[in-house]
Every structure is written in C-alpha cells, then in structure tokens.
BALOFI-456220 format. One line per 4 residues: number of its first residue (from 1); their letters; for each residue x, y, z of N, C-alpha, C, CB. Coordinates in steps of 0.001 Angstrom, whole numbers, m for minus. Glycine has a CB too. Layout:
BALOFI-456220
NUM) a) X/Y/Z/X/Y/Z/X/Y/Z/X/Y/Z | ...
END
This chain:
BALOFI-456220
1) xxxx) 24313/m92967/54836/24129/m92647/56243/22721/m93090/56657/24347/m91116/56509 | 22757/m93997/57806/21401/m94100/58267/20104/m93528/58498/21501/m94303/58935 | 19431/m93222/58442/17853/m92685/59048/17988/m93030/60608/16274/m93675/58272 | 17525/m91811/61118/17295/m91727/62852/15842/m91643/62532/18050/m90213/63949
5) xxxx) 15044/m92153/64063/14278/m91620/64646/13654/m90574/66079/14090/m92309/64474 | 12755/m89432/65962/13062/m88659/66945/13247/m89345/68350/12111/m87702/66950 | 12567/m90767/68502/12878/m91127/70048/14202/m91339/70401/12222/m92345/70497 | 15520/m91789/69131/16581/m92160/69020/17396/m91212/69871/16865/m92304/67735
9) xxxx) 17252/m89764/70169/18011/m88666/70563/17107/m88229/71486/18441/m87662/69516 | 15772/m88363/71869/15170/m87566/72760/15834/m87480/74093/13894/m87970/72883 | 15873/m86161/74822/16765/m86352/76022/15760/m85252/76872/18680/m85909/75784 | 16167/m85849/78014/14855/m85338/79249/15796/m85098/80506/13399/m86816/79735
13) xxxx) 15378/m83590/81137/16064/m83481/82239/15175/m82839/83220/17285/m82803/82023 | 14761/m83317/84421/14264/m82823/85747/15082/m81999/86509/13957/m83841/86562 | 14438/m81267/86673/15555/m80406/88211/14496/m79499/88954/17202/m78976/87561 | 15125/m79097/89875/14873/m78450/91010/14942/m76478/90758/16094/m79156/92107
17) xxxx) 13917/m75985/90909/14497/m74154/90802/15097/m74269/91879/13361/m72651/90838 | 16272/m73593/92106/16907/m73215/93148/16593/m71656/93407/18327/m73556/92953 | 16642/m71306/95067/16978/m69609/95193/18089/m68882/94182/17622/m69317/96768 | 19133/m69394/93989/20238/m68208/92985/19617/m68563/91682/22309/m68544/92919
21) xxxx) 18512/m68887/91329/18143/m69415/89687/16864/m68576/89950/17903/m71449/89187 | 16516/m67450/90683/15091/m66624/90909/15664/m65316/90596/14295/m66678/92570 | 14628/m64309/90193/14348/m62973/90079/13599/m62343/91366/13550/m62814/88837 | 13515/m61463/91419/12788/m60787/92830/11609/m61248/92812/12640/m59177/92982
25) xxxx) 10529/m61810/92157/9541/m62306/92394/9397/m63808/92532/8890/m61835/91631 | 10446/m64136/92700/11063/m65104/93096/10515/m66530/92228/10890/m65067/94612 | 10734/m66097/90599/10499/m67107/89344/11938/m67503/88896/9613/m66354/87973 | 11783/m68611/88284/13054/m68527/87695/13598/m67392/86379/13158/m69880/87257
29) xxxx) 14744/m67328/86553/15007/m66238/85477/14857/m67003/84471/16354/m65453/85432 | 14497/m65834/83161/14330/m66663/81819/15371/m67075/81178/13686/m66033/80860 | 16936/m66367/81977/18088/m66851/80915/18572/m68441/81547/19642/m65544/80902 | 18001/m68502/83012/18238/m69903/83326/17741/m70671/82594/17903/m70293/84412
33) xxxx) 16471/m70524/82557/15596/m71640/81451/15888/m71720/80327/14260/m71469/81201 | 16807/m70490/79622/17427/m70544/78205/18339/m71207/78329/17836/m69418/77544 | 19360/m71351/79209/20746/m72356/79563/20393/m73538/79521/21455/m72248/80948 | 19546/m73703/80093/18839/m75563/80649/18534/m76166/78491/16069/m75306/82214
37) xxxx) 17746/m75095/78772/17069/m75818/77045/18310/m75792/76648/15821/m74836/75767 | 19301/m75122/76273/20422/m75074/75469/21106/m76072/75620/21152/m74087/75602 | 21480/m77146/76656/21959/m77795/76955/21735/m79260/76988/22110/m77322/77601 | 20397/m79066/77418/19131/m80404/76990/18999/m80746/75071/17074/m79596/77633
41) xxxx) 19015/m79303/74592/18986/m79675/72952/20141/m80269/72043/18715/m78445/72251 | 21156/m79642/73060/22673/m80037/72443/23239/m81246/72720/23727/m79160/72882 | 22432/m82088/73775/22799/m83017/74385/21707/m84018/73077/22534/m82894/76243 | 20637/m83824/72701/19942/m84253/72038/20509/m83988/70197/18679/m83675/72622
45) xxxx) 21111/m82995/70202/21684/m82984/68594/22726/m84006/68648/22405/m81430/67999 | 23545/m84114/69757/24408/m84450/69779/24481/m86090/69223/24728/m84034/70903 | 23070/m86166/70319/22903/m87862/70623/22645/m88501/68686/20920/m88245/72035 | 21708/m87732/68269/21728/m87653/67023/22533/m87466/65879/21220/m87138/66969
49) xxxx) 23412/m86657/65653/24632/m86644/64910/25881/m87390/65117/24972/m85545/64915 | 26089/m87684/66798/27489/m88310/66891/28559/m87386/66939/27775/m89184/65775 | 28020/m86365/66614/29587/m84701/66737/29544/m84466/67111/30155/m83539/66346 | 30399/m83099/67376/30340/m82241/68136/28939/m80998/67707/31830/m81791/68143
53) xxxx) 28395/m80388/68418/27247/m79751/67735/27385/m77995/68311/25608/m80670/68262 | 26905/m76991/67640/26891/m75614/68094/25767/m75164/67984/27697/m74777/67512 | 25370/m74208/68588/24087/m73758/68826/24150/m72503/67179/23930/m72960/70806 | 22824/m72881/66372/22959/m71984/65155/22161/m70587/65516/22288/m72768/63743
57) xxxx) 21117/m70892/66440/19992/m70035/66088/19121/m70362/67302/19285/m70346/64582 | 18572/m69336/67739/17365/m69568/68361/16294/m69032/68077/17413/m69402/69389 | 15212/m70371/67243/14426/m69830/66269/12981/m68926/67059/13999/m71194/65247 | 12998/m69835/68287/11700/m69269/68739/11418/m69310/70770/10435/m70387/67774
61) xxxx) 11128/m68275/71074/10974/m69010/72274/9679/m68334/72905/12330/m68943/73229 | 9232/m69222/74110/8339/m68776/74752/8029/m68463/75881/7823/m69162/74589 | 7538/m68219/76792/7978/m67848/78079/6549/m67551/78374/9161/m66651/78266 | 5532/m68996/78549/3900/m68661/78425/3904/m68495/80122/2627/m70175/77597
65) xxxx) 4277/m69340/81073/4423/m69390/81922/5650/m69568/83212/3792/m69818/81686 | 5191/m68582/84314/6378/m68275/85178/6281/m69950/85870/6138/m66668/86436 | 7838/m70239/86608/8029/m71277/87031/8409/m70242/88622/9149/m72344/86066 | 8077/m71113/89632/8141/m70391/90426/9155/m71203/91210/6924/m69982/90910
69) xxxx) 10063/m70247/92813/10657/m71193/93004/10426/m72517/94216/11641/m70569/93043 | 11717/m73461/93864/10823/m74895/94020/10260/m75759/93338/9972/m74836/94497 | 9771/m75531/92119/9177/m76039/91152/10218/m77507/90437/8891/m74700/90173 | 9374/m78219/90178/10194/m79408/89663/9665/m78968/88283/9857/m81141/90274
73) xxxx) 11466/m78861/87958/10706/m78797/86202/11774/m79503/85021/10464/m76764/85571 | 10573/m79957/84042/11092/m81447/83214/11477/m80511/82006/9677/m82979/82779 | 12869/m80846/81472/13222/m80550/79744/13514/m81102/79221/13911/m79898/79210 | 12137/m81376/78114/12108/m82349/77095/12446/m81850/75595/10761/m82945/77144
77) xxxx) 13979/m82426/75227/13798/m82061/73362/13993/m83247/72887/14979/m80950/72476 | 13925/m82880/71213/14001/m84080/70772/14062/m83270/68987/12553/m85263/71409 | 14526/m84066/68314/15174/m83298/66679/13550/m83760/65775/17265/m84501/65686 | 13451/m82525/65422/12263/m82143/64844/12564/m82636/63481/11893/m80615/64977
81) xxxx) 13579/m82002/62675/13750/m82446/61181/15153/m82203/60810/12780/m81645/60144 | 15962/m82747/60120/17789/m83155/59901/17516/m82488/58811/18629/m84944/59721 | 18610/m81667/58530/19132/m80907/57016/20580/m81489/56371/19444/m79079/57323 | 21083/m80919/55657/22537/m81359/55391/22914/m81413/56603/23478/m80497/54535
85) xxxx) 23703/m80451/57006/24424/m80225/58406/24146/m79803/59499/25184/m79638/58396 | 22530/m79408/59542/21711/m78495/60540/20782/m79632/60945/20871/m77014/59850 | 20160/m79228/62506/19080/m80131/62485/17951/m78742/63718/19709/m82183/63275 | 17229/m79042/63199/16080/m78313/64656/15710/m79062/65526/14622/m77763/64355
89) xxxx) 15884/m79041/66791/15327/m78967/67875/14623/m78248/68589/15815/m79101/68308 | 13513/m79327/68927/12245/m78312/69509/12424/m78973/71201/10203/m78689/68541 | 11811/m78056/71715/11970/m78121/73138/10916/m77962/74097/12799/m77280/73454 | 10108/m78412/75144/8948/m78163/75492/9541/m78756/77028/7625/m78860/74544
93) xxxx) 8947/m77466/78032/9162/m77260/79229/7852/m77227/80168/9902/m76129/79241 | 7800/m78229/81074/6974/m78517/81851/7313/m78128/82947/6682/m79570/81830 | 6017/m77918/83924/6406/m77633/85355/5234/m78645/86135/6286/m75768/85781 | 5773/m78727/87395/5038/m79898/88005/4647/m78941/88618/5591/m81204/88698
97) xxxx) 2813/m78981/89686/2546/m79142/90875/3007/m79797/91966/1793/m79368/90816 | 3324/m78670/92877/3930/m79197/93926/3340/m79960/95058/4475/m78324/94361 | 1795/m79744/94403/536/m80361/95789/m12/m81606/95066/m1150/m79065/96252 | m196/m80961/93682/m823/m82773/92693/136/m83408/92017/m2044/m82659/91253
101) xxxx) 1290/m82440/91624/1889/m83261/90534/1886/m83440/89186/1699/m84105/90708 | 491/m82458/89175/304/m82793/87863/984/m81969/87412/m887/m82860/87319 | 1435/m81973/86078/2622/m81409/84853/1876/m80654/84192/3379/m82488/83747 | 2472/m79339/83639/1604/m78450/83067/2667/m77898/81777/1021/m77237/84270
105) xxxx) 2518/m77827/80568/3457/m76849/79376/3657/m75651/80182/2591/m76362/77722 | 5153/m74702/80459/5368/m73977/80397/5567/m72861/79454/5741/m74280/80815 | 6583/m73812/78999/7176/m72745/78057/7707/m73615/76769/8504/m71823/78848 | 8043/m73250/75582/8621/m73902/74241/9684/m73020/73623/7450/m74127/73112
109) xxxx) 10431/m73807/73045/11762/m73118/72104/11775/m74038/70935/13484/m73129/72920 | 12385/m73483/70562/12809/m73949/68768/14647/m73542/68870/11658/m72487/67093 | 15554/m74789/68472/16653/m74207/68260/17187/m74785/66969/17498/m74326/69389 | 17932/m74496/66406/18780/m75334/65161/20618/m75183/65972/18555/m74157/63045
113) xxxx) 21223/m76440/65769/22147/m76770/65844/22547/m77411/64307/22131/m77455/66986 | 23926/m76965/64208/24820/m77498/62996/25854/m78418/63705/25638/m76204/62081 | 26294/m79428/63219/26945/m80407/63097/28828/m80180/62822/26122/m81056/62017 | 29371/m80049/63645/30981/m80284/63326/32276/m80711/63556/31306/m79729/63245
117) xxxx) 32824/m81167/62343/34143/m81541/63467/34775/m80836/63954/35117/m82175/63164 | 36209/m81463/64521/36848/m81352/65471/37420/m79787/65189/37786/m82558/65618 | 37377/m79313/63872/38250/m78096/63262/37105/m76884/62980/39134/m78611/61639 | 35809/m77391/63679/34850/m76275/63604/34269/m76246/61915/35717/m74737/64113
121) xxxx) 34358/m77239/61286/33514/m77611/59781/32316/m78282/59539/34218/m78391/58987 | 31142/m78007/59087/30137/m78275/59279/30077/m80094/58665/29300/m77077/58664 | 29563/m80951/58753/29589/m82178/58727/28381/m82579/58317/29969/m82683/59804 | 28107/m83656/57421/26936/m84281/56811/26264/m84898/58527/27478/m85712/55360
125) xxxx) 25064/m84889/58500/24164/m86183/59925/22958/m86397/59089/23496/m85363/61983 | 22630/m87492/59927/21563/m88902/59273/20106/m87992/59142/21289/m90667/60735 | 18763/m88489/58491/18360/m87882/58252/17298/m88125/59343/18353/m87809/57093 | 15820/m87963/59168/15040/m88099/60245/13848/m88587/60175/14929/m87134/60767
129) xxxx) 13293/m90111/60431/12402/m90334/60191/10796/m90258/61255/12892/m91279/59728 | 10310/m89099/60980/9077/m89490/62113/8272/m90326/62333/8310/m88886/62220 | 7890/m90806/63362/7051/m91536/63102/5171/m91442/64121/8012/m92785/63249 | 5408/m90773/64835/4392/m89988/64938/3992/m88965/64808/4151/m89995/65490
133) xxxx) 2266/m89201/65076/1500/m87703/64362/2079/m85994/64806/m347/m87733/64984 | 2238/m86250/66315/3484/m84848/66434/4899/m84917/65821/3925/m84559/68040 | 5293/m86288/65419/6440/m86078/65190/6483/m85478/63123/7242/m87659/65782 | 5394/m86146/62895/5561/m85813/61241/5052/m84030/61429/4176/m87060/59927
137) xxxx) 4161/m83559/62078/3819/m82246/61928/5008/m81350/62224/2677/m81939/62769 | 5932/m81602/63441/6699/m80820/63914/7793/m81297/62437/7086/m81078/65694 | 7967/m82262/61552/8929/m82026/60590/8497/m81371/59524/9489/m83085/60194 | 7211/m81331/58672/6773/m80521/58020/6977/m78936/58438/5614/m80948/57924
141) xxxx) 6880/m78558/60012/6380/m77541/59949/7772/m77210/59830/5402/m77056/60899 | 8993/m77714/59795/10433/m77254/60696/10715/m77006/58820/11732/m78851/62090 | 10128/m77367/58188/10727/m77241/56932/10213/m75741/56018/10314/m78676/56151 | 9267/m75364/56752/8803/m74200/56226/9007/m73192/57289/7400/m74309/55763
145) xxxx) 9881/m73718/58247/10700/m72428/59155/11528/m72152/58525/11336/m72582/60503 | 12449/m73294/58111/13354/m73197/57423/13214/m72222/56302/13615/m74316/57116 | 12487/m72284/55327/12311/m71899/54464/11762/m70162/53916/11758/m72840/54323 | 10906/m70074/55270/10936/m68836/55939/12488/m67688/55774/10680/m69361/57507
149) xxxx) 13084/m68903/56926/14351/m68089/57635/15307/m67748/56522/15223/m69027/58843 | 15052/m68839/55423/16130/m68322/53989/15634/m67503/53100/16594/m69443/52991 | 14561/m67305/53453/13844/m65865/52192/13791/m64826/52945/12070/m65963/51458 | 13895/m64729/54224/13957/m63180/54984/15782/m63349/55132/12798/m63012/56989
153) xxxx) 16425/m63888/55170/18012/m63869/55301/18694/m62942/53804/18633/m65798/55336 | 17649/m63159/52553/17902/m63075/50957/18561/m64154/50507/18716/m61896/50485 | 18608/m65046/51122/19214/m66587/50331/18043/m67467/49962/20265/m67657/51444 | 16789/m67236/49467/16465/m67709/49032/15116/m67177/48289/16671/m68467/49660
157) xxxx) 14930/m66981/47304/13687/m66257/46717/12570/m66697/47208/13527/m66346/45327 | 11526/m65752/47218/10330/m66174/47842/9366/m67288/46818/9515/m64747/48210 | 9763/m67134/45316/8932/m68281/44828/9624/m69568/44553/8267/m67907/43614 | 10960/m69543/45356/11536/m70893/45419/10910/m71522/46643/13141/m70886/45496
161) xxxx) 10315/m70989/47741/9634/m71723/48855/8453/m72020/48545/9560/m71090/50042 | 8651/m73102/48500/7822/m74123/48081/6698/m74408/48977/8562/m75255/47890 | 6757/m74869/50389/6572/m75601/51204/5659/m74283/52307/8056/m76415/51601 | 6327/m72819/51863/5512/m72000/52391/4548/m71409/51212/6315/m70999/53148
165) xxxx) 4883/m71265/50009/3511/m70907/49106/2376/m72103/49274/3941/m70788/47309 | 2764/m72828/49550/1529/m73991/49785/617/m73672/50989/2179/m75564/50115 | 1177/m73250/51832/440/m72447/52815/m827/m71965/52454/1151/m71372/53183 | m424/m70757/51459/m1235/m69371/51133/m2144/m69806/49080/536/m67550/51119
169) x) m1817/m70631/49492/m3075/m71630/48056/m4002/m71755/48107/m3154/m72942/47661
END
C-alpha cells in the first residue's frame, strides 16, 4: 500500500455563522463547531483512506475562543499520523476579522477515525509520510497520544510505551 502525504487529504472549509448556529450571546454554539470539524475531518480521512470512515474518538478539543455571529470561519484538517486501521486527525479553526481580515486560531480538536468497509470492518489505509516541520511533530506527537490512550484504556502496559517513557528520561 502506498505512502500518503498530509497535503494529499488536507480539506478546508469556509462558512458563514448563521443566527440559528448562535447561543444567547449570540456565539456560535460549540456543538455547531463540533459538527463542522466532524465533517471537515471525515471528509479528510476519507480523502486519505479511500473508505468509508467513522468517527473513533474525540481525542481533544478546544474552545480557546468564541466565534461570534457573522464571523467567516475557515476548517482546516488534515491526517496527523495512519495506524493499521485508525488514522488522527487534527483540526485547527480560524476566525476572520470582519474589519481586517486578518485570521486568528480559534479553536483545535484532535479526532481519530477508523477505516471500513462496506459491512462496518475495520480495513488496512496507507501510511503517512510528513513532510514538514509541523507535519513530523504533529506525527510524533499523535503517536504518544496514542500510546497514552492504550495504557489508560489497560491495553497496553505502561513500560511497553515506549514513545511516552522517552518523554520522562
């Protein structure tokens, strides 16, 4: 199976806050912005695996800043690091100025999607080659999430993580 690269799947979506996408203080709600990423990442596992893809996990999210409404706002993911059948996607949410334009980080997520066919079975996908300096950090680091997430699950002993005792050396 081939080697991807993260630009190979990166997928980017602009939109508009609408009024029914606000809370009384009139931000967008956070489960909108959870839908959008969810959809932007899956569209990006997807582009990457070629399957059908399911949402595994949502490893991390953030919610540094309110988007208010009106706001033009960009969702950018793109596959951090490929496993057997899993891959992470990271996600980073911008919001524009509406007077300069200029683009500001909102908010970030972390998701893992698994890979499957048509009968709901998890499926081998290509692996992942970075090739830039965010792109090799965000795969290192996705590997000691990983690795994390299987020693607090009990599937995996803590002195089999490798990649996180190196950390604390």
């Amino acid at each position: 199976m081939e080697t991807k690269t993260p630009s190979e799947s990166r997928t980017t979506q602009t939109d508009l806050v609408l009024p029914n996408e606000t809370n009384p203080l009139n931000n967008m709600f956070g489960g909108e912005l959870l839908a959008r990423m969810d959809r932007v990442a899956s569209i990006t596992a997807r582009r990457h695996s070629r399957r059908i893809v399911v949402t595994a996990s949502v490893n991390h999210v953030a919610f540094n800043k309110a988007i208010p409404l009106g706001s033009v706002v960009t969702v950018e993911a793109s596959i951090s690091r490929a496993f057997k059948t899993s891959m992470e996607v990271v996600i980073d949410v911008w919001v524009e100025d509406r007077e300069s334009g200029l683009k500001s980080k909102a908010n970030d997520a972390i998701y893992t999607f698994v890979a499957v066919d048509d009968t709901g079975v998890p499926v081998p996908i290509p692996q992942i080659k970075p090739e830039t300096t965010q792109e090799i950090a965000r795969y290192d680091a996705a590997l000691r999430r990983k690795q994390l997430s299987l020693v607090l699950a009990g599937k995996m002993k803590a002195s089999d993580a490798t990649e996180l005792k190196a950390i604390f050396e």
